[in-house]
C-alpha positions in Angstrom: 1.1 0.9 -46.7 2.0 3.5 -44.0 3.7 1.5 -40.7 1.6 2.8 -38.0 3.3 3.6 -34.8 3.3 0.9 -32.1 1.3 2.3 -28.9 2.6 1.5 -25.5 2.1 2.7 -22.0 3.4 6.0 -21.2 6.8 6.2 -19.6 6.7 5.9 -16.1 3.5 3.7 -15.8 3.7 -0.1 -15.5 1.3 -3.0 -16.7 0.7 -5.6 -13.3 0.6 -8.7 -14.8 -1.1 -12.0 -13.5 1.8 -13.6 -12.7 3.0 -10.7 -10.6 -1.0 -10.9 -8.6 0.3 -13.0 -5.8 2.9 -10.6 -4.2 0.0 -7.8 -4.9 -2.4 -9.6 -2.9 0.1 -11.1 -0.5 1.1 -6.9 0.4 -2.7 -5.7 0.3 -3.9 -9.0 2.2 -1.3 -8.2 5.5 -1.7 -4.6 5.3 -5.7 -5.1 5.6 -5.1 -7.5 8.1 -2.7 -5.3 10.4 -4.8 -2.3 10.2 -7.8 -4.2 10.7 -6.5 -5.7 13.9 -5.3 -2.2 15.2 -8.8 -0.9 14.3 -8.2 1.4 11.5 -11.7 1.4 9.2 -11.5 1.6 5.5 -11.7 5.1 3.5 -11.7 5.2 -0.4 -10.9 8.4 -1.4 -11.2 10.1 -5.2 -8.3 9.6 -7.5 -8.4 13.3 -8.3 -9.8 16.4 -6.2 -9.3 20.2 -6.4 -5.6 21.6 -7.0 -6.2 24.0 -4.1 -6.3 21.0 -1.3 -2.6 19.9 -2.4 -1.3 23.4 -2.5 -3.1 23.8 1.0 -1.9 21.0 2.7 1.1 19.2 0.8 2.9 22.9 0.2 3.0 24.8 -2.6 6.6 25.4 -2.6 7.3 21.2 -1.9 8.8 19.4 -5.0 5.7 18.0 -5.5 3.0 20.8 -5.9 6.1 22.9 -8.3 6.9 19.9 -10.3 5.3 17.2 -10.3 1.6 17.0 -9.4 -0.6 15.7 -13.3 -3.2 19.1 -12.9 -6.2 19.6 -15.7 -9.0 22.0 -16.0 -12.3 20.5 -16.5 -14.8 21.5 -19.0 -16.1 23.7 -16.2 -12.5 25.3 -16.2 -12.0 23.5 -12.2 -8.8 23.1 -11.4 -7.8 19.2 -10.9 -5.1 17.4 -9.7 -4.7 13.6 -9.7 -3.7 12.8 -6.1 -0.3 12.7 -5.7 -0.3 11.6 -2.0 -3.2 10.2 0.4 -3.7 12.3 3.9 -4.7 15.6 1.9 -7.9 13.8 0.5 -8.2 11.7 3.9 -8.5 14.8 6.0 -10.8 16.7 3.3 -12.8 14.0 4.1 -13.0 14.1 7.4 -13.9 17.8 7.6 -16.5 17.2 4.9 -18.3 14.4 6.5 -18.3 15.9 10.1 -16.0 13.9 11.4 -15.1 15.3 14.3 -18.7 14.5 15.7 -17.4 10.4 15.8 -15.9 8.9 18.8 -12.2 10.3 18.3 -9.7 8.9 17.5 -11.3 8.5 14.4 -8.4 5.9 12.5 -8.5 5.2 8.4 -6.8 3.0 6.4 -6.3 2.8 2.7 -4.9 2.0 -0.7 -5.2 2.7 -4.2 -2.7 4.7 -6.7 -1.3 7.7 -6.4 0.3 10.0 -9.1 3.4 12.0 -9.5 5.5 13.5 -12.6 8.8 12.1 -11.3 11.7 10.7 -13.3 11.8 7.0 -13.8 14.0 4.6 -12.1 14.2 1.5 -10.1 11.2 1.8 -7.6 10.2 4.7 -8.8 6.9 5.5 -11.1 4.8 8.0 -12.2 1.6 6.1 -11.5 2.3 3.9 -8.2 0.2 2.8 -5.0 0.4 3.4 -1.4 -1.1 1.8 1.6 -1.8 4.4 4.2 -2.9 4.4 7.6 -4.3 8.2 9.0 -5.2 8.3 12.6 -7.6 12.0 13.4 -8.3 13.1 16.7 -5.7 12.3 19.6 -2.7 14.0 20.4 -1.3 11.4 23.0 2.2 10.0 22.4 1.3 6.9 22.8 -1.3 7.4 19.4 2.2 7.8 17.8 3.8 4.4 19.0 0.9 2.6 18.0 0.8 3.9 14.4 4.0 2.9 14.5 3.6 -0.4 15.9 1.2 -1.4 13.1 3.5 -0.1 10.5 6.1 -2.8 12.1 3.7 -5.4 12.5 2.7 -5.1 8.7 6.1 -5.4 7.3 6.6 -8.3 9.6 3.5 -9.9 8.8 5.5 -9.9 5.2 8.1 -11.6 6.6 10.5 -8.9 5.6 14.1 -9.1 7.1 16.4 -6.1 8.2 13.6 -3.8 8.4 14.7 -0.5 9.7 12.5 2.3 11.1 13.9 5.7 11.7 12.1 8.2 13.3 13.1 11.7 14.9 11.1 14.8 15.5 10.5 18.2 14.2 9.0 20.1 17.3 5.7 21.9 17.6 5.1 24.8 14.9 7.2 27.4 16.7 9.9 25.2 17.3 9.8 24.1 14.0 10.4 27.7 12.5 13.3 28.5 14.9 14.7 25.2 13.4 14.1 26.5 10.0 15.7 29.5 10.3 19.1 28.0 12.6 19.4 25.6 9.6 19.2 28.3 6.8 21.9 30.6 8.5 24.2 27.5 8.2 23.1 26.5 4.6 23.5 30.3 3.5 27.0 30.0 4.2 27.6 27.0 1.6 24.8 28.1 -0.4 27.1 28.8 -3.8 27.4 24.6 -3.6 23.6 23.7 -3.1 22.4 22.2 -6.2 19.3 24.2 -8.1 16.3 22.9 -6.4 18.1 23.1 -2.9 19.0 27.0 -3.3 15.4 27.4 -3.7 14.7 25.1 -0.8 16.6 27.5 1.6 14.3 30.8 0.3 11.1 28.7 1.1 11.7 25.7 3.5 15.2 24.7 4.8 14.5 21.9 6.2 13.5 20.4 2.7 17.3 20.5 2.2 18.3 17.4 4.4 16.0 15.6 2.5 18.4 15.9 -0.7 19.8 13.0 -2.1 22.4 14.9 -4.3 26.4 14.0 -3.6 27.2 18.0 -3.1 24.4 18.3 -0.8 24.6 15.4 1.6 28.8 16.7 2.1 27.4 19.8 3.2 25.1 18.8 5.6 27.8 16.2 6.7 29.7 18.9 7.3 27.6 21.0 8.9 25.9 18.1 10.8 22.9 19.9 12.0 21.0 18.0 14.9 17.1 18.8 14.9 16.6 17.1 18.3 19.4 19.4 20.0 17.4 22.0 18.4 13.8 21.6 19.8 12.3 23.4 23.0 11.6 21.6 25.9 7.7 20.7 25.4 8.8 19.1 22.4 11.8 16.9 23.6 9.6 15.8 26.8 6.9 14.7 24.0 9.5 12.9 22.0 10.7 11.2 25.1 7.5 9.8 25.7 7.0 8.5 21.8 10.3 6.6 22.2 9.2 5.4 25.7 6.3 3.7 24.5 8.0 2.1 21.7 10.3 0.7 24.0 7.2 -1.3 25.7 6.2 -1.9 22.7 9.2 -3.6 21.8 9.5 -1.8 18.3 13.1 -1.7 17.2 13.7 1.5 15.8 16.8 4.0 15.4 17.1 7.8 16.2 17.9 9.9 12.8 18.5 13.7 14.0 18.3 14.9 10.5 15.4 12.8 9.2 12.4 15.0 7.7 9.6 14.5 5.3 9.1 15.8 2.4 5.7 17.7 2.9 5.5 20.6 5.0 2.3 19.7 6.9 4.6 17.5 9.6 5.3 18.7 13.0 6.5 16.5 16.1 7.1 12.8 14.9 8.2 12.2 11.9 9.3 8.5 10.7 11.0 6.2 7.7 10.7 2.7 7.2 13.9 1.7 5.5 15.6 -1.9 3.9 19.4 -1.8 5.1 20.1 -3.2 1.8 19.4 0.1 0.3 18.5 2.7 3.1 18.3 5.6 0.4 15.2 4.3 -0.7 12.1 4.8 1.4 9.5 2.3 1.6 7.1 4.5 3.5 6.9 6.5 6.2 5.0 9.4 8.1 4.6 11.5 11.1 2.4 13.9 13.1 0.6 16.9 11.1 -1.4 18.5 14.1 -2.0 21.9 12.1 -3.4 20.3 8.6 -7.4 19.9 9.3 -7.5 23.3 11.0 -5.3 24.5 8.0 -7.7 23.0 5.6 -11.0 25.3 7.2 -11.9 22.1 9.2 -11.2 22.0 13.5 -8.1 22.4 15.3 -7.1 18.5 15.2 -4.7 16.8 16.2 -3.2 13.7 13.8 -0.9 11.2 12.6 0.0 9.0 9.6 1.8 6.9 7.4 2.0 6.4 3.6 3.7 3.2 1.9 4.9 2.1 -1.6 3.7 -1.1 -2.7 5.7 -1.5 -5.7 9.3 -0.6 -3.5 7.8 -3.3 -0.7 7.2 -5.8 -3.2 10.7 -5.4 -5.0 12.3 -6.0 -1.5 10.4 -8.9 -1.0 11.4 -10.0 -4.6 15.0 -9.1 -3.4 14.8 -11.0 -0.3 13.6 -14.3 -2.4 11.1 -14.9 0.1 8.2 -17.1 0.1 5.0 -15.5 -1.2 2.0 -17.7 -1.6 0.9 -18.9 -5.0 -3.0 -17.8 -5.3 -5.4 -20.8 -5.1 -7.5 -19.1 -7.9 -10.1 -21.8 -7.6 -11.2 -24.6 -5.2 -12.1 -26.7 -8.8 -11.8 -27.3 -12.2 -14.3 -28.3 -14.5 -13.2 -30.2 -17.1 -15.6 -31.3 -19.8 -15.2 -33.1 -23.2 -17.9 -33.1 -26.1 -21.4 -31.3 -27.1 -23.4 -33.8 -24.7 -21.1 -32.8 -21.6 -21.5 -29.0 -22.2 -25.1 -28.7 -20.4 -23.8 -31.0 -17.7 -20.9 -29.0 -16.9 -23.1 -25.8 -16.6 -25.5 -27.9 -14.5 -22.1 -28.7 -12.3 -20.7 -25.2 -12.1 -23.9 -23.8 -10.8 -24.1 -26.6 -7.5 -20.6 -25.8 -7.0 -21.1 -21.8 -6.9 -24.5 -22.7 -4.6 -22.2 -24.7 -2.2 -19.8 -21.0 -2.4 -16.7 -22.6 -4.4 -14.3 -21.0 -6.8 -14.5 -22.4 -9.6 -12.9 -22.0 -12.9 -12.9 -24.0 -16.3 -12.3 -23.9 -19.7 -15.9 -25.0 -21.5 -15.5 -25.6 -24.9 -11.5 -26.1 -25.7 -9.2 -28.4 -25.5 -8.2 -32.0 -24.5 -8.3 -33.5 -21.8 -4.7 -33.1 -21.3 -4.5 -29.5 -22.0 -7.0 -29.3 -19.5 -5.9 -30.6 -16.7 -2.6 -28.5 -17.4 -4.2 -25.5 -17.1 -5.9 -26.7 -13.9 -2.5 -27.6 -12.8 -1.1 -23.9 -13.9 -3.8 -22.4 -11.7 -2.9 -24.5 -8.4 -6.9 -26.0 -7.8 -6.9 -29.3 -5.9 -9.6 -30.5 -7.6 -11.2 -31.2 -11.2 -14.3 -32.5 -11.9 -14.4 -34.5 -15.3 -17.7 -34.7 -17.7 -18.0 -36.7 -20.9 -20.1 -38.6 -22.6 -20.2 -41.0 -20.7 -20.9 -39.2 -17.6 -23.5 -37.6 -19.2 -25.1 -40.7 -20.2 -24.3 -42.5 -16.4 -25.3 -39.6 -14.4 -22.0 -39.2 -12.3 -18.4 -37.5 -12.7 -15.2 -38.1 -12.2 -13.3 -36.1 -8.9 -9.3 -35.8 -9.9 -7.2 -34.8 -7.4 -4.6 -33.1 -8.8 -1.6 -34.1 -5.9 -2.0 -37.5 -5.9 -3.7 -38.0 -9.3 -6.2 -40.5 -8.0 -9.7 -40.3 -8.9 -13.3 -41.1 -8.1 -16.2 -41.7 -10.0 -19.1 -40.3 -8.0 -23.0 -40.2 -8.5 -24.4 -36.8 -9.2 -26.5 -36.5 -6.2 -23.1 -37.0 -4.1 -21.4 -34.4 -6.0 -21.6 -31.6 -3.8 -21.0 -33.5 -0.7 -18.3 -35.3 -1.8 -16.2 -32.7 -3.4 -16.9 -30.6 0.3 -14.8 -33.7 1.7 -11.9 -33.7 -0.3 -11.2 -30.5 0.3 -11.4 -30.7 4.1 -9.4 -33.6 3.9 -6.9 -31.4 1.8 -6.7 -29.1 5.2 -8.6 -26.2 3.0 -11.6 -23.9 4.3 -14.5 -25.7 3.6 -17.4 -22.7 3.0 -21.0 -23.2 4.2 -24.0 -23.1 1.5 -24.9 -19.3 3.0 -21.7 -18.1 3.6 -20.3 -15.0 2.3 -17.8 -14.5 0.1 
């Protein structure tokens, strides 16, 4: 008999297993909640879209569009590319849906996987997710420092310690460009000691180059130590001014990097990084202003601004910081039930529960008792309701609670009313019967 090869996931991807859920819904949860409360709406965007939109908008020349965007024809011989970042398909849309006909700023929030052809390493996959927050439609500074602002709020939210967000600015377009080609007369000179991908970096975009995390490289720019903010004309410095102005009434800590960039070439003005001092190399999101990308992509000239984050690099700091993530209260009660007779019952009991709009879980049909309850334990409810025969046969249950252990037996008709006190005694949110879920 031929051994048949074992099938795993493909390198680079990674299974999210249940007992991982509670940091994954701990991250979305406060993210949600932070945009929310700075009024960004939700967007859901398609996982793939047309190759032409990232070579548009991302760069065709960037690391990502040459090496490592996942792009398929379709059976209609379309070009496809599976998104490798969020604010090419977020601006699409807006241009798409007439956008620019809403009260602007329009603001968008979102999350979902993104994909890239990247090497594997410690935060660092080829299918991973990103939060993002895009903001279309206002040019003011202060659009800027609120964006911002969220950003810090969110991570705070988390609870995360020695946060660090490190912003500078590229300029406007033209000041951008004399930038570009300052920095590549200086690169030129050391250009037999840039690594591969950076030699080809100074032919398309220098800037690209201070984004390098190769030894050889970063001595070089050390030792050239170009400044970007010494570099940009006066319209841009005045706007910058005012950005870190606002952020100081803001109270948002933040530190000035003068040779910070992003790696897409869409940004112009503000561009930031949000950073863990414990390992500042690794960036667990950032953004910046990309005034020139809608009106790029055939849509209006439009001003915007954004931010992209990794979940998976937020969640490992979180990990790293050992701090406290709620366990997930899967259900508000167990149903435990023991025989033939009580299997009806427990049905019965399940759907006045769900009426009353509790979570409730079970396991119908396996087990004893004590393997029950264990696995009502495991999953953290407060409550269990117990059915047996001779519940069955005396028309009531028994209501465990699961901290103290005590119990109740209680008539079926006060069922529902009495399981709706326990809880608010417990301090937990007590749902109406028409609430929504």
């Amino acid at each position: 008999m031929t051994d048949k090869k074992k099938i795993q996931a493909p390198r680079g991807v990674h299974d999210i297993l249940p007992d991982e859920q509670k940091y994954w819904f701990w991250v979305e949860n406060n993210f949600r909640e932070a945009a929310q409360a700075a009024g960004f709406e939700r967007i859901i965007i398609p996982t793939f879209e047309a190759t032409e939109l990232f070579k548009r908008s991302v760069g065709e020349f960037t690391d990502i569009v040459s090496k490592e965007m996942y792009s398929f024809k379709d059976k209609s011989a379309n070009s496809l590319t599976l998104r490798p970042e969020g604010t090419a398909g977020v601006a699409r849309a807006y241009i798409e849906h007439g956008m620019q006909t809403m009260p602007q700023p329009v603001q968008l929030y979102y999350w979902g996987p993104m994909f890239r052809y990247d090497r594997p390493q410690a935060g660092r996959y080829r299918e991973f997710y990103q939060c993002g927050l895009e903001l279309l439609g206002d040019y003011d500074p202060i659009v800027d420092a609120m964006l911002i602002q969220t950003v810090a709020k969110f991570h705070k939210k988390l609870g995360m310690q020695d946060i660090v967000i490190k912003i500078n600015s590229l300029g406007t377009e033209r000041a951008k460009g004399k930038m570009m080609t300052a920095l590549g007369k200086l690169l030129e000179r050391n250009k037999k000691d840039l690594c591969a991908d950076c030699k080809l970096r100074l032919k398309k975009n220098p800037l690209r180059v201070l984004d390098c995390k190769t030894g050889k490289c970063r001595e070089i720019l050390d030792k050239i130590s170009p400044s970007l903010i010494d570099s940009l004309d006066d319209e841009s410095k005045k706007r910058f001014t005012k950005v870190l102005e606002y952020l100081d009434e803001m109270r948002v800590e933040y530190e000035l990097d003068p040779k910070l960039v992003r790696g897409l070439d869409y940004y112009t003005h503000t561009v930031f990084e949000v950073v863990a001092r414990s390992n500042e190399e690794l960036s667990l999101g950032g953004g910046g202003r990309y005034d020139t990308l809608v009106k790029q992509l055939g849509g209006p000239d439009t001003p915007a601004f954004g931010y992209a984050g990794g979940v998976e690099r937020v969640i490992d700091i979180l990990k790293q910081q050992a701090l406290a993530v709620p366990d997930l209260i899967q259900s508000d009660v167990f149903i435990v039930q023991l025989g033939d007779r009580a299997k009806p019952k427990a049905i019965e009991v399940v759907e006045k529960l769900e009426l009353a709009n509790l979570r409730i879980s079970s396991a119908l049909g396996r087990g004893s008792i004590q393997t029950q309850l264990r696995l009502a334990a495991k999953l953290h409810t407060p409550l269990t309701i117990i059915i047996g025969d001779q519940e069955v046969h005396d028309k009531n249950v028994i209501i465990r609670d699961m901290e103290d252990r005590s119990q109740e037996t209680v008539i079926d008709r006060d069922m529902v009313k009495i399981t709706l006190k326990k809880l608010e005694e417990k301090g937990l949110r007590v749902p109406t019967i028409y609430e929504s879920r």
